[in-house]
N, C-alpha and C positions, 0 to 999 in steps of 0.2 A: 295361759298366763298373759294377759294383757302387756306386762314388762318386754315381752317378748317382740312383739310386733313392732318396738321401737328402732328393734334391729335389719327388720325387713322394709325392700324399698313399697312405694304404695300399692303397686301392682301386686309383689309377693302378697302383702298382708290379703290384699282386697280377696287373695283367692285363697288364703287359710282362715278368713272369715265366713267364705260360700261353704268353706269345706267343712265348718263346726257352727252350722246354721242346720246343713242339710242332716250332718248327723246326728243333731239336738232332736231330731224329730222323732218322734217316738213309734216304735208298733212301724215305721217302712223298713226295708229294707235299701239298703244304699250302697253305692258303689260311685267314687269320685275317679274319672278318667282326667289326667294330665300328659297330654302325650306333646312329644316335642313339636318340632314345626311341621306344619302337614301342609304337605306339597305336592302337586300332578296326582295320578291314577296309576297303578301297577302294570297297565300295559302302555305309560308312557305320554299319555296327554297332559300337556301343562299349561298353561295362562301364557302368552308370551310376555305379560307382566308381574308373571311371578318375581320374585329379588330371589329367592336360594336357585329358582331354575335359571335364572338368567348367569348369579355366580358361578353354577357350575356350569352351566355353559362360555362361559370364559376362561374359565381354569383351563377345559379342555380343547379350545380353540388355540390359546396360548400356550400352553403348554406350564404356565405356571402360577400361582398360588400368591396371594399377597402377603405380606411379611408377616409373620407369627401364624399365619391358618396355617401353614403346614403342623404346627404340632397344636391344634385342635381338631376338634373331632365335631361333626358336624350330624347332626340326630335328624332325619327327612322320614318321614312314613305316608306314603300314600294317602288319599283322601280315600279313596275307596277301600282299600285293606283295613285303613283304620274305623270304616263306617260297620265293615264285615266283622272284624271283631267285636266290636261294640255289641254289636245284634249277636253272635254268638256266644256272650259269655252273659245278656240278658235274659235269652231264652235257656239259658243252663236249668 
């Protein structure tokens, strides 16, 4: 419903539009990944210009958290785990 998109910011929409493009296609088979922010590798290398790795590496320098992050929740998945999934649930 087109009405709908009015309520999402450009970004949201731009990716519920990829996402009823991709499935508009006929005879594929399709699987739409949105994962949260993807950050470092599972055994710990990160960009030293990452922004969430440099956040939490301040957190726990300091020992504490900026006003209101403590009661958010903050979603990080590996680049490599989330590459390894990907490929494991394509080859199913």
């Amino acid at each position: 419903d087109v009405a709908a998109f009015g309520q999402l910011s450009g970004y949201a929409a731009s990716k519920r539009v990829s996402e009823l493009l991709v499935q508009s296609c006929r005879g594929l088979s399709c699987v739409t990944w949105r994962p949260g922010t993807i950050a470092g590798s599972a055994v710990g290398a990160v960009s030293p210009k990452d922004t969430v790795a440099r956040l939490l590496l301040g957190i726990v320098r300091l020992g504490q958290a900026p006003c209101g992050l403590d009661e958010q929740r903050i979603s990080v998945v590996a680049a490599d785990a989330l590459a390894r999934a990907i490929v494991d649930d394509a080859v199913k």
